[in-house]
Backbone as JSON, one array per atom type, in Angstrom:
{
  "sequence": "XXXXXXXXXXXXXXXXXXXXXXXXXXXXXXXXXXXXXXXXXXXXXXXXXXXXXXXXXXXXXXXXXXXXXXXXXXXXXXXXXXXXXXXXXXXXXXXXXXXXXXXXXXXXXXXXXXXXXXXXXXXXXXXXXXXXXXXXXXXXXXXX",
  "N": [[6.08, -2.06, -19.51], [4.79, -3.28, -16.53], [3.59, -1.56, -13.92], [4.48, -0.93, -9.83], [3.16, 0.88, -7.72], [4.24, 1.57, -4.21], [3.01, 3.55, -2.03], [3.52, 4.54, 1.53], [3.01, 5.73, 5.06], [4.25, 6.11, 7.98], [5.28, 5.77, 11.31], [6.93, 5.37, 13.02], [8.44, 3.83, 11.97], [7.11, 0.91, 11.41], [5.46, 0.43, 10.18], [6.27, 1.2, 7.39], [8.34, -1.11, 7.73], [7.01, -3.19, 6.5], [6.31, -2.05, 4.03], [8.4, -2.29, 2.82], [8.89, -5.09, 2.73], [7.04, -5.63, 1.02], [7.7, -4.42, -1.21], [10.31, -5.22, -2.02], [9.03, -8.14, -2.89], [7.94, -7.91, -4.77], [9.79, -6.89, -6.4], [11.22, -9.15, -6.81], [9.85, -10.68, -9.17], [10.5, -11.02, -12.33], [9.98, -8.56, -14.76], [8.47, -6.14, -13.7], [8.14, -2.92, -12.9], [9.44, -1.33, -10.02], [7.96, 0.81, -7.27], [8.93, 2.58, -4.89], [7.95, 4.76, -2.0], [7.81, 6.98, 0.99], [5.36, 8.73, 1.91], [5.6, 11.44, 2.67], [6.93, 12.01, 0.54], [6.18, 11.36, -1.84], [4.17, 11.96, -5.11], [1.37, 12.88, -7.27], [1.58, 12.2, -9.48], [3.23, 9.64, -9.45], [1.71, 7.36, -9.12], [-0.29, 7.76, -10.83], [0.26, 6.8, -13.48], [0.93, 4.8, -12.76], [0.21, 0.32, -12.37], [-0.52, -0.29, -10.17], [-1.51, 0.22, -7.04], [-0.16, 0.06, -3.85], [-0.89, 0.79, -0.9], [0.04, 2.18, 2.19], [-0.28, 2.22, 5.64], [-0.49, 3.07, 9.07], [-2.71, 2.82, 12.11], [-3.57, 5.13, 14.4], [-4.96, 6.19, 17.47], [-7.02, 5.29, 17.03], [-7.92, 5.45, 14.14], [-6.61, 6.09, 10.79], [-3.3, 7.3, 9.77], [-2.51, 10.59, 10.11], [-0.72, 11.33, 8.31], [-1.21, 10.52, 5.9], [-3.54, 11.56, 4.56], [-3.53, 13.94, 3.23], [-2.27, 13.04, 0.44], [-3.91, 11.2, 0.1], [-5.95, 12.84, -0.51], [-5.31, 14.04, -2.79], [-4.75, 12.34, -4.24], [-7.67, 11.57, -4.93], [-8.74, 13.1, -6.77], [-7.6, 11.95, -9.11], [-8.16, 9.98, -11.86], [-8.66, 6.93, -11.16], [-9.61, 4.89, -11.97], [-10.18, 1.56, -12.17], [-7.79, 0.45, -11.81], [-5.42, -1.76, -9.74], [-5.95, -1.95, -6.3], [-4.16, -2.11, -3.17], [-4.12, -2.87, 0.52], [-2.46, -2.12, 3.78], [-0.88, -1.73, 6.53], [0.43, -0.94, 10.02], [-0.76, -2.07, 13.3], [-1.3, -0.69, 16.66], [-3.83, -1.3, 18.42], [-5.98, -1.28, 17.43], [-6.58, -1.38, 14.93], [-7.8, -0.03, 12.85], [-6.78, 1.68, 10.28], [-6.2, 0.16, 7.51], [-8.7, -0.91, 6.7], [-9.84, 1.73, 6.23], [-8.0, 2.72, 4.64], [-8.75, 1.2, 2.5], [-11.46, 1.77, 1.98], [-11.21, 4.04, 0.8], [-10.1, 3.43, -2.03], [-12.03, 2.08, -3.02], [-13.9, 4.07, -3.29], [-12.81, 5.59, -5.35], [-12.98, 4.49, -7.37], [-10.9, 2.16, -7.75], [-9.68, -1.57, -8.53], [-9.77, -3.28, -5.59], [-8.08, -5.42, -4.02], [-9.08, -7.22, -1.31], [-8.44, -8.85, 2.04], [-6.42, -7.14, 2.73], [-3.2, -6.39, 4.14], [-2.1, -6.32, 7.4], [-0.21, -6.31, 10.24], [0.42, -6.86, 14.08], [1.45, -4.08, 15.9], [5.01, -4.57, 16.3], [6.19, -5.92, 12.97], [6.35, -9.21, 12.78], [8.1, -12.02, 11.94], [6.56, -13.74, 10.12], [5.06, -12.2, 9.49], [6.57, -10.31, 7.79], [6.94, -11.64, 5.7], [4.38, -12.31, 4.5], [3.84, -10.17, 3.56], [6.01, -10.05, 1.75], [4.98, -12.25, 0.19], [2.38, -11.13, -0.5], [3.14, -8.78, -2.07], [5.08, -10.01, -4.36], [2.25, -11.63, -5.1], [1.15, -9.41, -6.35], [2.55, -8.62, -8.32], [2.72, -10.8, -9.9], [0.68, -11.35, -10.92], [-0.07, -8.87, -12.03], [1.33, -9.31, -14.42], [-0.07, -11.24, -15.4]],
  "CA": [[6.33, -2.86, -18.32], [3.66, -3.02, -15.73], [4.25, -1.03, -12.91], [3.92, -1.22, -8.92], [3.63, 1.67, -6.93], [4.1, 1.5, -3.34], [3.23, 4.37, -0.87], [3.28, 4.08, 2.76], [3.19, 6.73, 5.79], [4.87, 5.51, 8.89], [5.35, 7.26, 12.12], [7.59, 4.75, 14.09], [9.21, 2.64, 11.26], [6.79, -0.72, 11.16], [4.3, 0.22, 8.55], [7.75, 1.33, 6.54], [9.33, -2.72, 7.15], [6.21, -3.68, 5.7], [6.25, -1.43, 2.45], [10.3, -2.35, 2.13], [9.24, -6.21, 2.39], [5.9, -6.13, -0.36], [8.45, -3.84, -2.59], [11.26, -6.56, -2.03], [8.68, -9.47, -2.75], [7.36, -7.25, -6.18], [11.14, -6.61, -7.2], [11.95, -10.48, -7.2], [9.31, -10.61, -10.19], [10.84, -10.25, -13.28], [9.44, -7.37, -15.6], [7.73, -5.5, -13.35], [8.59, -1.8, -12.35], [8.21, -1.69, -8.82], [8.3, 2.55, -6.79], [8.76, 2.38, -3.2], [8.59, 6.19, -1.92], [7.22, 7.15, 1.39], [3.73, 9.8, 1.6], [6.29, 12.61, 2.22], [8.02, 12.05, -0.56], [5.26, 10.44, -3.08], [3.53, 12.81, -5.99], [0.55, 11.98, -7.4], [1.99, 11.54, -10.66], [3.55, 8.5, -9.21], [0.17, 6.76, -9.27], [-1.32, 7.46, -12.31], [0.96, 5.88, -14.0], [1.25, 2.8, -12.14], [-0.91, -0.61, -13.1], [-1.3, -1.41, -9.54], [-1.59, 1.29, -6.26], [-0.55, -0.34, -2.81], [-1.14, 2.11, -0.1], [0.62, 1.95, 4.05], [-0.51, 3.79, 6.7], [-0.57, 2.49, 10.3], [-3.83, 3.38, 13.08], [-3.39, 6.12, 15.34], [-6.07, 6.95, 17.63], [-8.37, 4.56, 16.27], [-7.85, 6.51, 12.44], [-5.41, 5.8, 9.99], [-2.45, 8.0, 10.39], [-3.03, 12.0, 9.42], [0.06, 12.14, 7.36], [-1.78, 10.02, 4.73], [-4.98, 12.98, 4.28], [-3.57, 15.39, 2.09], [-1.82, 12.33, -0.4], [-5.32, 10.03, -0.7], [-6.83, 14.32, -1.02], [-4.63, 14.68, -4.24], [-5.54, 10.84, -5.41], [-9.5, 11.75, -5.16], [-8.75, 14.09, -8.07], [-7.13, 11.36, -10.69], [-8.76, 8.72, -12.32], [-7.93, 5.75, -10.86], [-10.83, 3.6, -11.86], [-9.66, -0.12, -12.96], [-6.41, 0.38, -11.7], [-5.29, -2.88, -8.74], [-5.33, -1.42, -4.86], [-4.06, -2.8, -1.85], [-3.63, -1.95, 1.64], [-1.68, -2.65, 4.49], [-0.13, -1.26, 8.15], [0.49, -2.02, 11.55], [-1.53, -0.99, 14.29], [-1.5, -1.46, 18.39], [-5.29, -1.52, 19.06], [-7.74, -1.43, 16.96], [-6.59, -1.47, 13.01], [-8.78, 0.86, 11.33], [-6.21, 2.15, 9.08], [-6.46, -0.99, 6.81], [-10.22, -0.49, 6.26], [-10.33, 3.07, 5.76], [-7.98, 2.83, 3.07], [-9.56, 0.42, 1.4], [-12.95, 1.85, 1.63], [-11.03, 5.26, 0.16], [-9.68, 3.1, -2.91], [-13.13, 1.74, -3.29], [-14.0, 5.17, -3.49], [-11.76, 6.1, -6.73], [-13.12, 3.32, -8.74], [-10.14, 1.06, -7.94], [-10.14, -2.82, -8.11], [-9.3, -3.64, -4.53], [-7.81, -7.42, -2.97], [-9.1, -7.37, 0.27], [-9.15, -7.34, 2.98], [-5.31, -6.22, 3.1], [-2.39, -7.16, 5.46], [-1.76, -6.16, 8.98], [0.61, -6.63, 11.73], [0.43, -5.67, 15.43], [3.24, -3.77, 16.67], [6.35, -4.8, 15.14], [5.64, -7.12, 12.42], [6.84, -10.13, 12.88], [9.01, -12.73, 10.25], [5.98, -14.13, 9.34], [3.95, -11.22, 9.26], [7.38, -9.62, 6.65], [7.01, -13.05, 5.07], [3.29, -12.51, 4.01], [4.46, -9.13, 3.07], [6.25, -10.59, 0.37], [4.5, -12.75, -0.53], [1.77, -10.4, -1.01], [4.14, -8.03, -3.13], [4.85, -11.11, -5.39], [1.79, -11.82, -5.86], [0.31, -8.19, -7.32], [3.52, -8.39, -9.42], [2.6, -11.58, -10.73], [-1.22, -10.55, -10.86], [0.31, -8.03, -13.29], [2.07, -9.96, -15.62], [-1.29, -12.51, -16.45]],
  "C": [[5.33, -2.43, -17.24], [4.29, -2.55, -14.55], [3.57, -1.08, -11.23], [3.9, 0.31, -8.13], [3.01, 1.6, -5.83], [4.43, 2.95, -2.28], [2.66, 3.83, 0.5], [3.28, 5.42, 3.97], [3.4, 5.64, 7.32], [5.25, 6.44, 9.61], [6.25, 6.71, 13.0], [8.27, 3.77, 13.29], [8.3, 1.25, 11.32], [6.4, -0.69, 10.1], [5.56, 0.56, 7.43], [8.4, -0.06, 6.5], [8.23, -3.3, 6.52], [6.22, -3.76, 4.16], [7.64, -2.36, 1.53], [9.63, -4.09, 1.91], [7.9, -6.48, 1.55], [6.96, -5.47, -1.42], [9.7, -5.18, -2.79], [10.4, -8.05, -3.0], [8.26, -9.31, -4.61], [8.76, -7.67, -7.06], [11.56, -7.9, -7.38], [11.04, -10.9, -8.46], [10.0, -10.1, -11.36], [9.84, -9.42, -13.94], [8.34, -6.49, -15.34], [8.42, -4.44, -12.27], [7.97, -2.22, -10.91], [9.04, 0.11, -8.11], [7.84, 2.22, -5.65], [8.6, 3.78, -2.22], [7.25, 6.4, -0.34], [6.13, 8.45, 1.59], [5.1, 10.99, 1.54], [6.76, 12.9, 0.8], [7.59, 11.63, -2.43], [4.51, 12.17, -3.46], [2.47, 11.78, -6.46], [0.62, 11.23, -9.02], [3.05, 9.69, -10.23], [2.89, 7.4, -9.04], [-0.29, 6.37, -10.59], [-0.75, 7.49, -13.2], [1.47, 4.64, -13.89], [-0.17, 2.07, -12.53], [-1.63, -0.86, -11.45], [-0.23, -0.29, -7.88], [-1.35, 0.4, -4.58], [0.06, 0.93, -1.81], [-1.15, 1.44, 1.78], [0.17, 2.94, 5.02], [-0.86, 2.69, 8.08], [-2.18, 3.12, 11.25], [-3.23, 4.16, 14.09], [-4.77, 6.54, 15.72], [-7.2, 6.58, 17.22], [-8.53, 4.94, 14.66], [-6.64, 5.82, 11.84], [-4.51, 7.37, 10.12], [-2.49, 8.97, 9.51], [-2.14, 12.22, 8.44], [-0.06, 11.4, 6.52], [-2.89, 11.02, 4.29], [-4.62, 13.56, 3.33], [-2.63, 14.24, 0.56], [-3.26, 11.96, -0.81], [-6.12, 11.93, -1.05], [-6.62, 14.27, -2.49], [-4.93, 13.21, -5.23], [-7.03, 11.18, -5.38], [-9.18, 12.5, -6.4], [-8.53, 13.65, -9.1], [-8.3, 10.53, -11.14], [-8.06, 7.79, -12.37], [-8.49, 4.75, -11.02], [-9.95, 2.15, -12.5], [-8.0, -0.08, -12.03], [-6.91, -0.63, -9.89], [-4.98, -1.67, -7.56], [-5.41, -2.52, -3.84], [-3.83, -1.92, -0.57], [-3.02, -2.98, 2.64], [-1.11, -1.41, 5.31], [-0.35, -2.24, 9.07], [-0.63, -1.41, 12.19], [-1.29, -1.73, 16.09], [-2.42, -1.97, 18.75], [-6.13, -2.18, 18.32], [-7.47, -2.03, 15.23], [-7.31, -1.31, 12.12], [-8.23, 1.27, 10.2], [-6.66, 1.62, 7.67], [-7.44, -0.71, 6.15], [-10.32, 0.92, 5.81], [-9.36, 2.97, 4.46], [-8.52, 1.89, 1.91], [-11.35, 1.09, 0.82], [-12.08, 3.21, 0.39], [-10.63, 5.06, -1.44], [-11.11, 2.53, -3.8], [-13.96, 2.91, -4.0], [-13.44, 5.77, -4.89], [-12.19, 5.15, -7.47], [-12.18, 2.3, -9.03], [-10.72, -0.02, -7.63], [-9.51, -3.35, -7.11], [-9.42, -4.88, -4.08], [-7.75, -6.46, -1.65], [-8.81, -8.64, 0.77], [-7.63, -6.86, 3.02], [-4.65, -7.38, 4.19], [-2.46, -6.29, 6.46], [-0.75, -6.85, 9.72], [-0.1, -6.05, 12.94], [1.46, -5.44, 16.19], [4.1, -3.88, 15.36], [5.76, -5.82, 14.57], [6.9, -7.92, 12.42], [7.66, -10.95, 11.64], [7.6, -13.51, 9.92], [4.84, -12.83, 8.73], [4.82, -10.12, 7.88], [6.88, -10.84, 5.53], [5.36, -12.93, 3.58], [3.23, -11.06, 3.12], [5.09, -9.26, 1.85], [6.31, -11.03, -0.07], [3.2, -12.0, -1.51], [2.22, -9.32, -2.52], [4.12, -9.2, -4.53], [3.72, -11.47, -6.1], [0.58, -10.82, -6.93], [1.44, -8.53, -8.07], [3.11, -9.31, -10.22], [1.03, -11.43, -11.72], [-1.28, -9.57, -12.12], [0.48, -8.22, -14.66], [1.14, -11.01, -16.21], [-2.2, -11.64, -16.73]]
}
């Protein structure tokens, strides 16, 4: 069964309603594992074993948020080449997060759908909406 795994790092709960509504949009897919676990709490064995890597982190400071660093540290070390990445957070200002993880997935030899989602601020019902639709459609993405 093809699998999804979704990490996210969140420092104020948005980039977290994001993760919850691409894992929601995955899980309405039949036959596709879907792992929702936030950076604290994510190993890297929870990766490299998944078909398909989407990765949350919000902008702080113009940067993507520090308590993603030492997770994407311990993914530079697998082999993640071929394997599907996405990205996605919120941000107030600027929304570098987005981009930097993408360039960092680019980096590992993953096959990355850009450019990613975003919100600003709280995400909105359409901005959850696209959220899972997005989810849905790596799950489905999976299954052809």
């Amino acid at each position: 069964m093809p699998k999804i795994a979704i990490i996210y790092a969140s420092q104020s709960g948005k980039t977290k309603r994001m993760a919850e509504a691409i894992a929601n949009g995955a899980k309405s897919v039949e036959g596709v594992d879907v792992l929702l676990k936030n950076v604290f709490q994510a190993k890297p064995d929870d990766v490299l074993d998944a078909d398909a890597v989407v990765l949350g982190g919000s902008t702080y400071n113009s940067k993507l948020i520090k308590t993603m660093d030492p997770f994407l540290a311990q993914l530079e070390k697998l082999d993640l080449k071929g394997k599907v990445g996405v990205a996605f957070g919120s941000y107030g200002w600027s929304g570098e997060g987005v981009p930097i993880l993408i360039d960092r997935m680019k980096s590992f030899g993953m096959s990355v759908i850009e450019p990613g989602t975003t919100a600003v601020q709280l995400p909105t019902k359409e901005d959850l909406e696209r959220c899972t639709d997005l989810g849905k459609a790596v799950a489905n993405g999976l299954l052809n």
